[in-house]
C-alpha positions as CSV (number, residue, x, y, z in Angstrom):
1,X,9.8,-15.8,1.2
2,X,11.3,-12.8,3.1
3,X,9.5,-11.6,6.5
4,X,10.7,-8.1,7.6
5,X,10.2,-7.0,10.9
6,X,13.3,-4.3,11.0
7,X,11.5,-1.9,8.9
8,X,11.1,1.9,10.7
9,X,8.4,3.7,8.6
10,X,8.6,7.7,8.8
11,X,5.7,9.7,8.9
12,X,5.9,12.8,7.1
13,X,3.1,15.4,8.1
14,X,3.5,17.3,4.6
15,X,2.2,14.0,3.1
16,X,-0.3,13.4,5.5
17,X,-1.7,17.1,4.2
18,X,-1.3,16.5,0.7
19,X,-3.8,13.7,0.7
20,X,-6.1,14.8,3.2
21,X,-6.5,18.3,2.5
22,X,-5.3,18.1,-1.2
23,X,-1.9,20.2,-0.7
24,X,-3.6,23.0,1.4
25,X,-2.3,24.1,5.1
26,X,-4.4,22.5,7.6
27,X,-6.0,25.2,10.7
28,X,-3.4,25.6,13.1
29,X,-5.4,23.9,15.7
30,X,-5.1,20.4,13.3
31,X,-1.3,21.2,13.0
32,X,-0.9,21.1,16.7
33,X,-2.6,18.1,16.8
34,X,-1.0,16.7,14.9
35,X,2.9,17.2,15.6
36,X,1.6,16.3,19.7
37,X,0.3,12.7,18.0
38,X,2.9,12.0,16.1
39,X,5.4,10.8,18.9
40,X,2.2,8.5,20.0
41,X,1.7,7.4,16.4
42,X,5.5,6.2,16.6
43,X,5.2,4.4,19.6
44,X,2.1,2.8,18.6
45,X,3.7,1.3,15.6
46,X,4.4,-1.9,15.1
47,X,5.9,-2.7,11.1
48,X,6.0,-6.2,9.5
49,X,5.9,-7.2,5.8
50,X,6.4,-10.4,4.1
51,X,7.1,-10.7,0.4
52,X,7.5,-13.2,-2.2
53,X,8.8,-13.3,-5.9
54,X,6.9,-15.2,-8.4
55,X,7.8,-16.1,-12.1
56,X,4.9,-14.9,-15.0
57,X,3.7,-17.8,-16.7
58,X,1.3,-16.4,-19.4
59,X,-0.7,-13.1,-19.8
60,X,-4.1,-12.7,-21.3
61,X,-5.7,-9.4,-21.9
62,X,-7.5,-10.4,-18.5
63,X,-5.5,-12.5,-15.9
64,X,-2.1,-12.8,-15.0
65,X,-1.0,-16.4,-14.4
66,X,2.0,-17.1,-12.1
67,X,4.3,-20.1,-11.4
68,X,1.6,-22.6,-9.6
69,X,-1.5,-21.5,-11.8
70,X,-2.7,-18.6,-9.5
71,X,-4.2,-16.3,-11.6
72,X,-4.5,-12.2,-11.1
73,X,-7.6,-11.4,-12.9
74,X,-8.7,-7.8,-14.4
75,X,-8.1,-6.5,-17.4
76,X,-6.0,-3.0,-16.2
77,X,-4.0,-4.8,-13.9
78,X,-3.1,-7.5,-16.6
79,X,-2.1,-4.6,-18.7
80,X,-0.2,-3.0,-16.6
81,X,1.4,-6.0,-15.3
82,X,2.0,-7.5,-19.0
83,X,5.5,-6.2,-19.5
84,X,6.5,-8.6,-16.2
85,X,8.9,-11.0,-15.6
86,X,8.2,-11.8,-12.4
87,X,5.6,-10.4,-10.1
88,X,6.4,-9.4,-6.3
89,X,3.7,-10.0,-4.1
90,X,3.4,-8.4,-0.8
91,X,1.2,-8.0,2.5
92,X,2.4,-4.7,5.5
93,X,0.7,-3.6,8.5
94,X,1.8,-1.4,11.4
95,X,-0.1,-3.6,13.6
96,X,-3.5,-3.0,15.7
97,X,-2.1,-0.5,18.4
98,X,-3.0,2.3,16.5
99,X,-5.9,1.7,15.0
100,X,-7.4,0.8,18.7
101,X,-5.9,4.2,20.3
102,X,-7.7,6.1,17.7
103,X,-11.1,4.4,18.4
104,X,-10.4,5.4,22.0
105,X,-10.3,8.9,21.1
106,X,-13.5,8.9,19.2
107,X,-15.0,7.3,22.0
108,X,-13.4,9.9,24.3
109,X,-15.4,12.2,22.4
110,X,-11.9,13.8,20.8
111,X,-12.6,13.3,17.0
112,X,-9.9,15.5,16.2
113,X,-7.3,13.5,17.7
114,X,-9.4,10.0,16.5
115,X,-9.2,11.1,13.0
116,X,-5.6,13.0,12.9
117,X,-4.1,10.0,14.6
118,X,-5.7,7.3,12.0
119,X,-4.6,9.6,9.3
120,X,-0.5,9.5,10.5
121,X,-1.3,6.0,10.8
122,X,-2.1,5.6,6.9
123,X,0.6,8.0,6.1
124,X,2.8,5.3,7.9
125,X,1.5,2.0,6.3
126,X,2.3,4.3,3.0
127,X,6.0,5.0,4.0
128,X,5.9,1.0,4.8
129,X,5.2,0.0,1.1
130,X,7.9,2.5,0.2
131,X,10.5,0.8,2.0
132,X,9.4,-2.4,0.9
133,X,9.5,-1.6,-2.8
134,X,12.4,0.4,-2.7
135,X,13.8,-3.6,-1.1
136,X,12.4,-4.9,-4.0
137,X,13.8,-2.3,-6.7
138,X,17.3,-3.2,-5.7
139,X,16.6,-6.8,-6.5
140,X,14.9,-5.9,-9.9
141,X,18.2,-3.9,-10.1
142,X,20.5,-6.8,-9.6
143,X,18.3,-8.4,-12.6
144,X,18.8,-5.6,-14.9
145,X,15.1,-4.8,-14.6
146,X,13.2,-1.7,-13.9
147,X,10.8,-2.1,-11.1
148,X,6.9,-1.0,-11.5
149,X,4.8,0.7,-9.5
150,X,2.7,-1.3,-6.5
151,X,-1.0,-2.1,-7.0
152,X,-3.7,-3.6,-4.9
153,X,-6.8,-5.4,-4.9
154,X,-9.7,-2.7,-5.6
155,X,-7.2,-1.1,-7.6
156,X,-6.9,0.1,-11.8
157,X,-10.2,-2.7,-12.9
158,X,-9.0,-5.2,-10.1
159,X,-11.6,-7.0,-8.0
160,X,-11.3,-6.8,-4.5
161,X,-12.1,-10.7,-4.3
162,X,-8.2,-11.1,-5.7
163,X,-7.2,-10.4,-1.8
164,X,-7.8,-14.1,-1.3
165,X,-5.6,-15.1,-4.4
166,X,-2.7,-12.5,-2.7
167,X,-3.3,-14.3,0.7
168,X,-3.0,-17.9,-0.6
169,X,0.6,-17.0,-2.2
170,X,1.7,-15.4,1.4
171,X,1.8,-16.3,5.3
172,X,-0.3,-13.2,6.1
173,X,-0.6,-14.9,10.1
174,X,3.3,-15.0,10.3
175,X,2.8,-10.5,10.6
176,X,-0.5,-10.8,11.9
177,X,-3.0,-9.8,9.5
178,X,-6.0,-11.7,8.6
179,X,-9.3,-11.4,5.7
180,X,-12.4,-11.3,6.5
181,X,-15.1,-13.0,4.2
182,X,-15.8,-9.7,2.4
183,X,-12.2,-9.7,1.8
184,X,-11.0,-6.5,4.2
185,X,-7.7,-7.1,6.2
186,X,-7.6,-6.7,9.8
187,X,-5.9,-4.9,11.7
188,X,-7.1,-2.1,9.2
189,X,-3.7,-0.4,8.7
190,X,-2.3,-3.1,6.5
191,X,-1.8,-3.4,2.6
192,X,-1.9,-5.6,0.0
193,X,0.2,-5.1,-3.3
194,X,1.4,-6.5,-6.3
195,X,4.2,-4.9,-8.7
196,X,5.7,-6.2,-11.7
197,X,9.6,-6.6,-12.5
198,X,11.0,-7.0,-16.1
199,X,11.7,-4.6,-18.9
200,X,9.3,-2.4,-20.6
201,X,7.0,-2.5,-17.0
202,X,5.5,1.1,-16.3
203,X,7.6,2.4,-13.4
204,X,6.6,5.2,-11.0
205,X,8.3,7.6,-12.6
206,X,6.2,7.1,-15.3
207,X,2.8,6.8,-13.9
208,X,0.9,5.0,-11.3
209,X,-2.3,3.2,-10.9
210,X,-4.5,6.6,-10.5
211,X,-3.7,7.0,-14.4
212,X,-6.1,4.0,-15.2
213,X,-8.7,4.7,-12.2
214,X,-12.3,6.1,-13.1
215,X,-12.0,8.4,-10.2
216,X,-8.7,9.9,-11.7
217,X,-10.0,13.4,-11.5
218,X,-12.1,13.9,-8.5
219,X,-10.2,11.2,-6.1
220,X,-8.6,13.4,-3.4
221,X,-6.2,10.5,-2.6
222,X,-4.5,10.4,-6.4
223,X,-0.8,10.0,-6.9
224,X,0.9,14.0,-7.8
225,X,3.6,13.1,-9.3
226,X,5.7,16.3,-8.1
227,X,5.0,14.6,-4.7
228,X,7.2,11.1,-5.8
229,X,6.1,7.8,-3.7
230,X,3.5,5.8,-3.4
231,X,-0.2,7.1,-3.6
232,X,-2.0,7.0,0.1
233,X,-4.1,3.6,0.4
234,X,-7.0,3.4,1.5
235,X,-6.2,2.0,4.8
């Protein structure tokens, strides 16, 4: 069960635009604000991620069951995750420093900054699960398999309630990151994911998990695929 703690997430301000102002230019004001937080946003980070890889046992056009009877129930995710082999299963966070300095400026009566900074702080946790997957597509790789894209609880007709399932499978303490009864991580800036390995599996070349979302066309936060990557969570 792999924990990283050498990962160094980039944060790319072009992304951070394309999700929250839907590809437009921001005011210049913002953009200042911006490129001034981001060396604070670095600093502030702290990346961990912990991973495991977990054989499919049997698919039903509603759960996926892995090796130890876990069971991922919904009936988009089991579709999407049908083709799989294996399922990787993964929990990041950049920690609670960021989150805290952003409340600080909201409280400092600078919601500019509070806002600007949480945003490079998703845009980070993003380029985290990037990193992560792109780890785990050279070990689909050395299986001959393609590598699919990530999903997440809340996610393409998946309940929310599987966080627990995802939290039972990993050491979530060992990087810090906790659930809370209604099943929301803390610190805030952390993700949950599942993606499939094995042949025929949907990669993200093909699609993603906005495809098979009943928000596909109003959602300012869905994948472009001319912008590549991982669509922004909802972190």
């Amino acid at each position: 069960m792999p924990l990283l703690t050498t990962l160094t997430p980039t944060i790319d301000l072009s992304e951070v635009w394309q999700y929250e102002s839907r590809g437009q230019e921001p005011r210049p004001s913002l953009r200042h604000i911006a490129e001034a937080l981001l060396p604070e946003a670095q600093a502030l980070i702290a990346p961990a991620a912990v991973f495991d890889l977990l054989p499919v046992q049997e698919v039903r056009h509603d759960r996926i069951t892995l090796q130890g009877g876990h069971h991922l129930r919904g009936r988009d995710a089991a579709r999407l995750l049908a083709p799989a082999r294996e399922v990787a299963v993964g929990i990041v966070t950049i920690g609670p420093a960021l989150e805290e300095r952003a409340s600080h400026y909201f409280a400092a009566d600078k919601p500019a900054h509070g806002y600007l900074l949480d945003c490079l702080g998703t845009a980070a946790v993003t380029n985290l699960v990037q990193q992560v997957c792109m780890h785990l597509e050279s070990l689909a790789t050395a299986r001959g398999w393609p590598l699919g894209f990530p999903l997440s609880p809340g996610d393409a007709g998946w309940p929310l309630t599987d966080q627990r399932v995802l939290f039972e499978l990993l050491p979530a303490q060992a990087i810090g990151v906790r659930l809370t009864e209604s099943c929301i991580m803390i610190p805030k800036k952390s993700v949950s994911f599942v993606v499939g390995l094995g042949p025929g599996i949907l990669t993200a070349a093909e699609g993603s998990q906005c495809d098979y979302c009943s928000l596909r066309d109003t959602c300012r936060y869905r994948h472009r695929p001319e912008s590549g990557g991982v669509p922004m969570p909802h972190a």
